[in-house]
Backbone as a printed PyTorch tensor [residue, N CA C, xyz], in Angstrom:
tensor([[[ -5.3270,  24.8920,   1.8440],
         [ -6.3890,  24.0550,   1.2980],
         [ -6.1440,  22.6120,   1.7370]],

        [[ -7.7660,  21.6640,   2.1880],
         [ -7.2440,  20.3050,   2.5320],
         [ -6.7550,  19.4410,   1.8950]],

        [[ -6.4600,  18.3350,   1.6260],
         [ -5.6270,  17.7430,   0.5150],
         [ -6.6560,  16.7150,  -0.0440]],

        [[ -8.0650,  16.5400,   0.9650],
         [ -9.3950,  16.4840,   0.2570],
         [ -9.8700,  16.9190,  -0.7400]],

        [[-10.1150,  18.7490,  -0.1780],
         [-10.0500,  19.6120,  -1.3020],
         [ -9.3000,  19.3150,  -2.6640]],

        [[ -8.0180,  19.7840,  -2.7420],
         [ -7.3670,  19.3890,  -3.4380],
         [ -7.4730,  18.5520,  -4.4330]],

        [[ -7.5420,  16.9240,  -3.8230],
         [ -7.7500,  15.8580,  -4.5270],
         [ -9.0330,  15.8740,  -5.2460]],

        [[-10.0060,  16.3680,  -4.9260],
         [-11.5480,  16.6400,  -5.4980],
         [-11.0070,  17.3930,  -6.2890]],

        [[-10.5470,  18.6360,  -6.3200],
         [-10.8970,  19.9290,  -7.4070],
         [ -9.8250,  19.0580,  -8.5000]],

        [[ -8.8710,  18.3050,  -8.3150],
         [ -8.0890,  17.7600,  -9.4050],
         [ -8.4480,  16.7480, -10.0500]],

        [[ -9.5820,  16.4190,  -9.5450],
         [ -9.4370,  14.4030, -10.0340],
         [-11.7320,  14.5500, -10.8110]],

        [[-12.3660,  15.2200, -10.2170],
         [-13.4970,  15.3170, -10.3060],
         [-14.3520,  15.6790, -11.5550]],

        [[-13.6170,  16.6190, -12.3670],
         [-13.7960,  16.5940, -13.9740],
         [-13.3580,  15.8930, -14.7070]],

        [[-12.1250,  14.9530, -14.2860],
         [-11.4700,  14.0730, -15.6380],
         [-12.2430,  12.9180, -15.3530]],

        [[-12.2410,  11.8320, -16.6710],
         [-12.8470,  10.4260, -16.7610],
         [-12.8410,   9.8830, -15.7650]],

        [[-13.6100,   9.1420, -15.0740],
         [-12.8980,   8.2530, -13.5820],
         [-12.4760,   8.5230, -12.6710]],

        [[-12.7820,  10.1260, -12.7230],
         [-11.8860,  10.9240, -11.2720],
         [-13.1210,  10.8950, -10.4170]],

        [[-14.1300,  10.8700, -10.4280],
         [-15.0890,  10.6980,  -9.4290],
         [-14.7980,   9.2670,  -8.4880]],

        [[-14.9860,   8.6430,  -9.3070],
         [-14.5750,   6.9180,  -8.7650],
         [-13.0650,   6.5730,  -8.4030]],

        [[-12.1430,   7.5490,  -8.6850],
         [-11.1710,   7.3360,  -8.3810],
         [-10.6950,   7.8630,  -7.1040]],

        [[-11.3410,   9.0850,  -6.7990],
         [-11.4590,  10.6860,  -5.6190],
         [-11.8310,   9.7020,  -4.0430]],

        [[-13.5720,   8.6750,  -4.8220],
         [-13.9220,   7.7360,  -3.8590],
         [-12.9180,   6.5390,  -3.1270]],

        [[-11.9690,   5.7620,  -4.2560],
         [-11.2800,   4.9410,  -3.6460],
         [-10.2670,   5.6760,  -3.4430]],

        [[ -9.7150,   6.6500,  -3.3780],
         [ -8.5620,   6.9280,  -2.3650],
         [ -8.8540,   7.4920,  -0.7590]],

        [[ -9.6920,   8.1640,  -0.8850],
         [-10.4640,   8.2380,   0.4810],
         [-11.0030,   6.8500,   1.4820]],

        [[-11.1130,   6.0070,   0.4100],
         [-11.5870,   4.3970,   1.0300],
         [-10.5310,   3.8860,   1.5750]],

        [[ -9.5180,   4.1250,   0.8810],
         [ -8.0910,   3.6530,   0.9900],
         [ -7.5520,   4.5710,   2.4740]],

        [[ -7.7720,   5.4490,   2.3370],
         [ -7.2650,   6.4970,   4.2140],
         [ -8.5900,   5.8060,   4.9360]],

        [[ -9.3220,   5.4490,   4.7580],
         [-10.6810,   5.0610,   5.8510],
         [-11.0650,   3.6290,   5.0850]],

        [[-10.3500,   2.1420,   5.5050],
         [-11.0460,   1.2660,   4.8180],
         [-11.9440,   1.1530,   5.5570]],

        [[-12.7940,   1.3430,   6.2520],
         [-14.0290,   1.1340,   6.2840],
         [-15.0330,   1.1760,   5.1450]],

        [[-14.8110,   2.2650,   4.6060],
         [-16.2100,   2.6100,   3.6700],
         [-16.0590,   2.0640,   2.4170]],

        [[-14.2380,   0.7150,   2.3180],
         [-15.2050,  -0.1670,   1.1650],
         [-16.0380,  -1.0050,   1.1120]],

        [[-16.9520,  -0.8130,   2.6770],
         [-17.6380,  -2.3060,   2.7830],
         [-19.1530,  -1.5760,   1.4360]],

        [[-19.0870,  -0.5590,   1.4790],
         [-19.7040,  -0.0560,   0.6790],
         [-19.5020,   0.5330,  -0.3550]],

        [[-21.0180,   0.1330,  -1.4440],
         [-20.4600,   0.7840,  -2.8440],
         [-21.0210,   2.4460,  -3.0780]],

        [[-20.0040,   3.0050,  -3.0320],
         [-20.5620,   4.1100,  -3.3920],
         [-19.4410,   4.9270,  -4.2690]],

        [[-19.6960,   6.2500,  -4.9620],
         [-19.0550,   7.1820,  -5.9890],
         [-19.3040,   8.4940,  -5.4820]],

        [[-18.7070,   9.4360,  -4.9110],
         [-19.2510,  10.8940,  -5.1220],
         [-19.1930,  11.4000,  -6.2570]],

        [[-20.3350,  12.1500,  -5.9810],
         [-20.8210,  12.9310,  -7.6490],
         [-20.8560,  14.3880,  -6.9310]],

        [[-21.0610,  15.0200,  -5.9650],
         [-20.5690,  16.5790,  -5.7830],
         [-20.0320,  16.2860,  -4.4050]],

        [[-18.9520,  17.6930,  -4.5460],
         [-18.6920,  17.7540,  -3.1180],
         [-18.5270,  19.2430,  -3.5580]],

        [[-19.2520,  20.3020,  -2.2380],
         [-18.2650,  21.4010,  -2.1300],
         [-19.0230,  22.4500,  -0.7470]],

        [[-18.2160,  22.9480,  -0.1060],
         [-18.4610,  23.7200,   1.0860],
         [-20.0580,  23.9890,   1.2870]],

        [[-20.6140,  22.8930,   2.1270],
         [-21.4460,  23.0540,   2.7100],
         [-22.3610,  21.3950,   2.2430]],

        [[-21.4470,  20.6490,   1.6540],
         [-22.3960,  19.3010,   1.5900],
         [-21.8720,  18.6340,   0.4250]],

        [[-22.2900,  17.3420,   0.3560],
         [-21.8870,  16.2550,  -0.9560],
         [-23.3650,  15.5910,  -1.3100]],

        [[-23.1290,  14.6680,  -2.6470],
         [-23.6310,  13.8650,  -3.3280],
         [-22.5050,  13.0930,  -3.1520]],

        [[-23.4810,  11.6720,  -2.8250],
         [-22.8320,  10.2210,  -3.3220],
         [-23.4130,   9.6830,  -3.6350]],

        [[-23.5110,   8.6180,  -4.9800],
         [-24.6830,   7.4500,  -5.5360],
         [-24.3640,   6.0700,  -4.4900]],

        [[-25.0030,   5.2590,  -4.0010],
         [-24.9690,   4.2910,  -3.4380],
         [-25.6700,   2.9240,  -4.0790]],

        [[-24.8820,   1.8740,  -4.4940],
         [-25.4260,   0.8240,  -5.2870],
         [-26.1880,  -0.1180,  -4.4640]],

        [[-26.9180,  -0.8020,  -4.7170],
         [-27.4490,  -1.6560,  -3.8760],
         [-26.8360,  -3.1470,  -4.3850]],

        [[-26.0930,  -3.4300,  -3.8060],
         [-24.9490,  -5.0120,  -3.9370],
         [-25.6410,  -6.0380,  -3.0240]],

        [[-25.6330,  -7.4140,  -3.7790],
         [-25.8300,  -7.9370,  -2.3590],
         [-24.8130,  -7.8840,  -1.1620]],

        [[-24.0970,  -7.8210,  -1.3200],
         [-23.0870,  -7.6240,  -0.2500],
         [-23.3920,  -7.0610,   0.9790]],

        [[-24.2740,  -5.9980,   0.2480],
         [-24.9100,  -4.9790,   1.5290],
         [-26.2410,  -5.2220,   2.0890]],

        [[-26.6070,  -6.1210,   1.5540],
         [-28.1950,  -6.7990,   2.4290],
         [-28.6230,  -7.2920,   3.3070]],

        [[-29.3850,  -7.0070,   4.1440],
         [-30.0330,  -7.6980,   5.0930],
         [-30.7140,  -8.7670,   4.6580]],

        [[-31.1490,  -9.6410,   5.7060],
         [-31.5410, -11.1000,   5.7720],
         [-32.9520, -10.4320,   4.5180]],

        [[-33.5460,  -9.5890,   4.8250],
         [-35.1780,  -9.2880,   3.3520],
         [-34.6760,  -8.9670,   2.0240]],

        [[-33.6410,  -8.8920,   2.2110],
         [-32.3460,  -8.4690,   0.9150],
         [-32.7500,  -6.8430,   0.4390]],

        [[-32.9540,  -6.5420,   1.1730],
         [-32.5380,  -4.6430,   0.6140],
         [-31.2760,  -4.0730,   1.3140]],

        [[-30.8020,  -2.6830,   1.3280],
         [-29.9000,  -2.5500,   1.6640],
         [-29.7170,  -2.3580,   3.3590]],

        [[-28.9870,  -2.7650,   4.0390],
         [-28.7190,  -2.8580,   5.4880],
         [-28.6260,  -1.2510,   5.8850]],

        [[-29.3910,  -1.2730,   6.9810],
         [-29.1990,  -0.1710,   8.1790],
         [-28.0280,   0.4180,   8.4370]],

        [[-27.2140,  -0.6120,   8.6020],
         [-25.7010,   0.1030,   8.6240],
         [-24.6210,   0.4980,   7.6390]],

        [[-25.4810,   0.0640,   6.5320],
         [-24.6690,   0.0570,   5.3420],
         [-25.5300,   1.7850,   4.6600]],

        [[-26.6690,   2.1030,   4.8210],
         [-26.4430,   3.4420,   5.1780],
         [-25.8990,   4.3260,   5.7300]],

        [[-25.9330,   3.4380,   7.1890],
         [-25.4030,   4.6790,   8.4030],
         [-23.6260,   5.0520,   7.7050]],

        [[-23.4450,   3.6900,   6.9410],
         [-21.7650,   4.4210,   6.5960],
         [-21.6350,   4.9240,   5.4580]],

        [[-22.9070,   5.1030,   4.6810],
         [-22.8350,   6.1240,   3.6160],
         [-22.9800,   7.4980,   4.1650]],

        [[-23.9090,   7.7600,   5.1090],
         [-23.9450,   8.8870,   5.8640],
         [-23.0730,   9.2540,   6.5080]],

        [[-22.0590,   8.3800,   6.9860],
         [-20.9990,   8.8690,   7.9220],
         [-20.0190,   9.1930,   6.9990]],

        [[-19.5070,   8.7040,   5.5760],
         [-18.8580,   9.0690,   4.5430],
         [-19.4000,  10.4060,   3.8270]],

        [[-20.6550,  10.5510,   3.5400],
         [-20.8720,  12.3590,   3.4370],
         [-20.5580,  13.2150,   4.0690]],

        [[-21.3570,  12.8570,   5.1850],
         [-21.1080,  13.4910,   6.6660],
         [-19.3160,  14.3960,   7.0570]],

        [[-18.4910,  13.1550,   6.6930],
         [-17.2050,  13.2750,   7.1790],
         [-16.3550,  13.8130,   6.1250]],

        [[-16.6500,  13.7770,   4.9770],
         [-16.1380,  14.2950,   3.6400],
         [-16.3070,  15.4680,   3.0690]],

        [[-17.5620,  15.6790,   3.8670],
         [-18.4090,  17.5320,   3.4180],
         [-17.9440,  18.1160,   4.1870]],

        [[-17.4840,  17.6810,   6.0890],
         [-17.1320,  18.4730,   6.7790],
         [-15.5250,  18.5570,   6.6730]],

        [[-14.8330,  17.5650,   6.2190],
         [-13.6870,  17.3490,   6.0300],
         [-13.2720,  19.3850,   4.9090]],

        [[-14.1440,  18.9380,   3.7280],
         [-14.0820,  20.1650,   2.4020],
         [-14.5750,  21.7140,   2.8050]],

        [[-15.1950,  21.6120,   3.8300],
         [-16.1170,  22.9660,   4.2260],
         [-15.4390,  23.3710,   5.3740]],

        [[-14.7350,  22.6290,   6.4800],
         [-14.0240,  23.4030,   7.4490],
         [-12.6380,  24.2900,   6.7880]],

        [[-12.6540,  25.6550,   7.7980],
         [-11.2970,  26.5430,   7.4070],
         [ -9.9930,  25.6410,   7.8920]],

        [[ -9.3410,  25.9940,   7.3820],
         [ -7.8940,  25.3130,   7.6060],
         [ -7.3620,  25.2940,   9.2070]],

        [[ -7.7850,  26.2160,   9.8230],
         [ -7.4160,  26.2240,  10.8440],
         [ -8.3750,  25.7950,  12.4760]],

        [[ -9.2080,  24.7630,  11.5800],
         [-10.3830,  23.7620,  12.3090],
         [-10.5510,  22.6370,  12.2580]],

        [[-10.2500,  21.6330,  12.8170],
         [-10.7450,  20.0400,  12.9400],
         [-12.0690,  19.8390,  13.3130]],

        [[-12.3230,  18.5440,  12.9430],
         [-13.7210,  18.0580,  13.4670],
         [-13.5620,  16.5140,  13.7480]],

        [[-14.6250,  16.4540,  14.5470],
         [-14.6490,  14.8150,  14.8120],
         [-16.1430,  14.5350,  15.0310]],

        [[-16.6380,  13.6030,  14.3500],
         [-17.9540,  13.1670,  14.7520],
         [-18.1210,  12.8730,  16.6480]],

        [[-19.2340,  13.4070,  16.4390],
         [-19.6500,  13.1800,  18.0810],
         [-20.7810,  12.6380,  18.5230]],

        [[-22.0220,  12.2000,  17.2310],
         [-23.3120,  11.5540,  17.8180],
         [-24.0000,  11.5510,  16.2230]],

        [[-24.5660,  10.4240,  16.0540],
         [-25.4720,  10.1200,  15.0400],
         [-26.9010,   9.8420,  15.5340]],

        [[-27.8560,  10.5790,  15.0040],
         [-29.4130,   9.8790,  15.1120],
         [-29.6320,   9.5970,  13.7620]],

        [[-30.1870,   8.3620,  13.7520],
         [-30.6340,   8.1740,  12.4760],
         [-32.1160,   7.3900,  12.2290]],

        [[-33.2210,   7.8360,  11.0610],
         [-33.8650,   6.9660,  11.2770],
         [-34.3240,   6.6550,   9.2740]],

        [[-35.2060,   5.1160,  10.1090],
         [-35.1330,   3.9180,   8.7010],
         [-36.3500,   4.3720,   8.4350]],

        [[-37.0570,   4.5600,   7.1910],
         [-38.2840,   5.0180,   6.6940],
         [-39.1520,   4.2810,   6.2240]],

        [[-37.9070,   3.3350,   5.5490],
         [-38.2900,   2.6260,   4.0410],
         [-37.4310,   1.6220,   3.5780]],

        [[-37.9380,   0.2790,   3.2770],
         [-37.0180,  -0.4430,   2.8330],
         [-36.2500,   0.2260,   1.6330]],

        [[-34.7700,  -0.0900,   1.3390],
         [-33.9050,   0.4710,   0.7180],
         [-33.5020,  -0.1900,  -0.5660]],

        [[-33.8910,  -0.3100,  -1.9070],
         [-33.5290,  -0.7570,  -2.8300],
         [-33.2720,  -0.2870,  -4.0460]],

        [[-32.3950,  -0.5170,  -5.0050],
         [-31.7890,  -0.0410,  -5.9740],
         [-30.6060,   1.0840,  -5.9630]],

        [[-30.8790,   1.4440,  -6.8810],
         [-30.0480,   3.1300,  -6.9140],
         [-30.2890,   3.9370,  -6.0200]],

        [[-29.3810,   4.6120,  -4.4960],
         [-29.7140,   5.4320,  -3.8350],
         [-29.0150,   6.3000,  -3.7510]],

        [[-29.4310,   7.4440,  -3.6750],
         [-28.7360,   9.2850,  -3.4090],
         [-28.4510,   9.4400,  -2.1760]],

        [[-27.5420,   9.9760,  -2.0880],
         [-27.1010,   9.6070,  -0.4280],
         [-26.9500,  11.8310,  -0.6220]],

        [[-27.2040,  12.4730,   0.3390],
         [-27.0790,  13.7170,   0.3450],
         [-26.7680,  14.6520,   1.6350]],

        [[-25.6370,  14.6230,   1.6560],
         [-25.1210,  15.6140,   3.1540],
         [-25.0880,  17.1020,   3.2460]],

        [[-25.6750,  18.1680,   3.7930],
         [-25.3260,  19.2170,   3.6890],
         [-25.3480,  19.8930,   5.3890]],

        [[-24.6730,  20.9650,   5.8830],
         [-24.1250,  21.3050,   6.8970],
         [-23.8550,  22.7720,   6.7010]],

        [[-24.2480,  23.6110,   7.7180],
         [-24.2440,  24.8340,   7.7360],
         [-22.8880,  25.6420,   7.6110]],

        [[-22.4990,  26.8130,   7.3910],
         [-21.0910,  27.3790,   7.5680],
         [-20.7370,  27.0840,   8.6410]],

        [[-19.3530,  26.6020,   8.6180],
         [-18.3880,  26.6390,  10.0090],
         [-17.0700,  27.7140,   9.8790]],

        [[-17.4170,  28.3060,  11.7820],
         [-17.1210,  29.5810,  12.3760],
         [-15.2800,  28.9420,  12.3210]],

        [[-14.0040,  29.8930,  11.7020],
         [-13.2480,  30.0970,  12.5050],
         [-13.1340,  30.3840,  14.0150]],

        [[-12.0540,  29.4890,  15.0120],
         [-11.8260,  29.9900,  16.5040],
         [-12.8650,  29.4780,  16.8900]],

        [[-14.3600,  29.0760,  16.9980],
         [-15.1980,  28.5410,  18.1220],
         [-14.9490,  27.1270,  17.8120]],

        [[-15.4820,  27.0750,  19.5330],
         [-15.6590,  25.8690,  19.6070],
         [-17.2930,  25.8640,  19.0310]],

        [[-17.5920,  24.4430,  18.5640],
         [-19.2970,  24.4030,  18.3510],
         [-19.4200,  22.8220,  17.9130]],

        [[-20.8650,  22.4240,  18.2780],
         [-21.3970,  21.5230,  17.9870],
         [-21.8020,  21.8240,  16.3600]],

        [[-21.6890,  21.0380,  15.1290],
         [-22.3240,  21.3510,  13.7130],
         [-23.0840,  20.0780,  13.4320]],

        [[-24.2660,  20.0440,  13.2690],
         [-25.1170,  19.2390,  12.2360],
         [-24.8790,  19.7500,  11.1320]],

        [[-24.8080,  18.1330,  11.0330],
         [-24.9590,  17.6610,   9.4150],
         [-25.8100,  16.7450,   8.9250]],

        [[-26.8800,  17.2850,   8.2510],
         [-27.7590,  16.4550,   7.6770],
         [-27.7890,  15.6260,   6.5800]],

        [[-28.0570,  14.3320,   6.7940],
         [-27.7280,  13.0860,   5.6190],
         [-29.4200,  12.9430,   5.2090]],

        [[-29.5870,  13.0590,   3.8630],
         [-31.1190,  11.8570,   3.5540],
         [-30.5620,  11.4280,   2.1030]],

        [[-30.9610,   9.8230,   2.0810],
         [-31.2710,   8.6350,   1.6370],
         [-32.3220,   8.4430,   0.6970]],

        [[-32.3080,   8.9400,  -0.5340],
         [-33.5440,   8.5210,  -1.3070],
         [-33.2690,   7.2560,  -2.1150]],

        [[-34.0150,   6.7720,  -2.7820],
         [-34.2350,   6.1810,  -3.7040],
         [-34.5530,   6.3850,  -5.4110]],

        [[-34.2520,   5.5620,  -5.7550],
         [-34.9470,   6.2610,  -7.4170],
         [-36.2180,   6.9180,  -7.5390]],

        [[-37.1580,   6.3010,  -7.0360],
         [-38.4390,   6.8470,  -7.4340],
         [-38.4870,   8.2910,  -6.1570]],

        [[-37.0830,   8.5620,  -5.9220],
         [-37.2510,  10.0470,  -5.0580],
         [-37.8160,   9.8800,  -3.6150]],

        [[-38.3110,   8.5250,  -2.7510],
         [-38.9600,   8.7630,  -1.6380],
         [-37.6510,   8.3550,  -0.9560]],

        [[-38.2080,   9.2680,   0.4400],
         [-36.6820,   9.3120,   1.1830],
         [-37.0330,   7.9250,   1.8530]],

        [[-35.7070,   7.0630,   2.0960],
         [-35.3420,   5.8850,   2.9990],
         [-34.7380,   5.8470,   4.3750]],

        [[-34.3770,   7.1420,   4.4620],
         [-33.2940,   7.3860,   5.7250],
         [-33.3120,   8.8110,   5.6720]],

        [[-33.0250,   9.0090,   7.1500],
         [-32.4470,  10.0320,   7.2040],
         [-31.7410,   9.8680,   8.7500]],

        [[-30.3170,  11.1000,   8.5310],
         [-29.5790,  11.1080,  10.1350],
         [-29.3450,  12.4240,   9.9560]],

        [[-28.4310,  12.4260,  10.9470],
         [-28.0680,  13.9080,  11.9510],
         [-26.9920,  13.2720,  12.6630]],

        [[-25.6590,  13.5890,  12.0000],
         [-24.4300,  13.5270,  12.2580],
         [-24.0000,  14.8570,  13.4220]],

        [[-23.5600,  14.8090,  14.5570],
         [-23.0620,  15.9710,  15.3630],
         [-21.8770,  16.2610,  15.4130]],

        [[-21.1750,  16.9150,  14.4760],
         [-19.6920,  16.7910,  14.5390],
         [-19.3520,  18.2060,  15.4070]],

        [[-18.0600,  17.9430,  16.0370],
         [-17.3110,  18.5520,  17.1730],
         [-16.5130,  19.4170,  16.1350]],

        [[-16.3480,  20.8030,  16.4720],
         [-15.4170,  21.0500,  15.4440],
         [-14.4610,  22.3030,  16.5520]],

        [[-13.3480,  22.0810,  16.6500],
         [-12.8490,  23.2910,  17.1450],
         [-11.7890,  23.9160,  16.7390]],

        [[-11.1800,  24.6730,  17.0740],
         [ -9.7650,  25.2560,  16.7710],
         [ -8.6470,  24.4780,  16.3620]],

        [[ -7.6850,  24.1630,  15.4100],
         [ -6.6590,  23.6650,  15.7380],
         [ -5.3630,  23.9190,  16.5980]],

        [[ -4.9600,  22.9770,  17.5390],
         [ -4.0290,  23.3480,  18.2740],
         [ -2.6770,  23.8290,  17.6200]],

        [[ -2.0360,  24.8470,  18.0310],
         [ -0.9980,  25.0510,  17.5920],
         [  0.4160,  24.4700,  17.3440]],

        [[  1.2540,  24.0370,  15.7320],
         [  1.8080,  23.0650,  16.1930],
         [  3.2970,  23.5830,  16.6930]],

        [[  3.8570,  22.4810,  17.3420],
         [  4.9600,  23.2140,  18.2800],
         [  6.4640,  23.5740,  17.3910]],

        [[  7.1760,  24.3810,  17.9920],
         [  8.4490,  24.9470,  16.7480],
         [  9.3090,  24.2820,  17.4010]]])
């Protein structure tokens, strides 16, 4: 089991283990504290994350920035595939399309889900991210292409 896994199935029912599950993962990838976000599900085949709208994260019209999605999406994206691959498979992102719908404000649902991944092949996997808003209309959406293949064997 990954130590993703792991850390989710242990930390995700108690008080603060959601928000806590988030900053230790922030902490292996500081990137994604430029953003505020919490997962609220994760499990084989996709996540929930809430995404706050801070100013921090605004563009010059003050809603939330383009890229400050794209790294909520790349944090589902990489966290669902991280929980849903077999143990004996890596992945690495390999291509994002993404597109802007809607200006982005308030409370947003950030939502990744991704098909079963094959032990032993090699394969290209989408993973689909959409971006709503409170009142439910989508703001975004991408298509993460992650690489996923075999793990190499390690040496004795």
């Amino acid at each position: 089991m990954s130590a993703v896994k792991k850390l989710w199935q242990s930390l995700s029912s108690k008080p603060g283990g959601k928000w806590v599950f988030t900053k230790v993962i922030s902490m292996k990838a500081p990137y994604f504290t430029s953003i505020k976000a919490r997962f609220e599900r994760l499990e084989v085949g996709g996540a929930e994350i809430t995404l706050w709208d801070k100013r921090s994260m605004h563009n010059h019209i003050g809603t939330v920035h383009a890229i400050a999605m794209c790294n909520a999406a790349e944090l589902a994206a990489g966290i669902s595939a991280e929980y849903s691959v077999p143990s004996d498979v890596r992945w690495i992102p390999k291509g994002m399309s993404v597109k802007y719908l809607k200006p982005a404000k308030g409370l947003l649902k950030v939502v990744g889900s991704l098909p079963p991944i094959q032990s032993g092949v090699a394969a290209d996997v989408p993973v689909s991210v959409t971006i709503t808003d409170k009142q439910g209309d989508t703001v975004f959406t991408a298509e993460i292409t992650m690489y996923c293949s075999p793990k190499k064997p390690k040496a004795a």
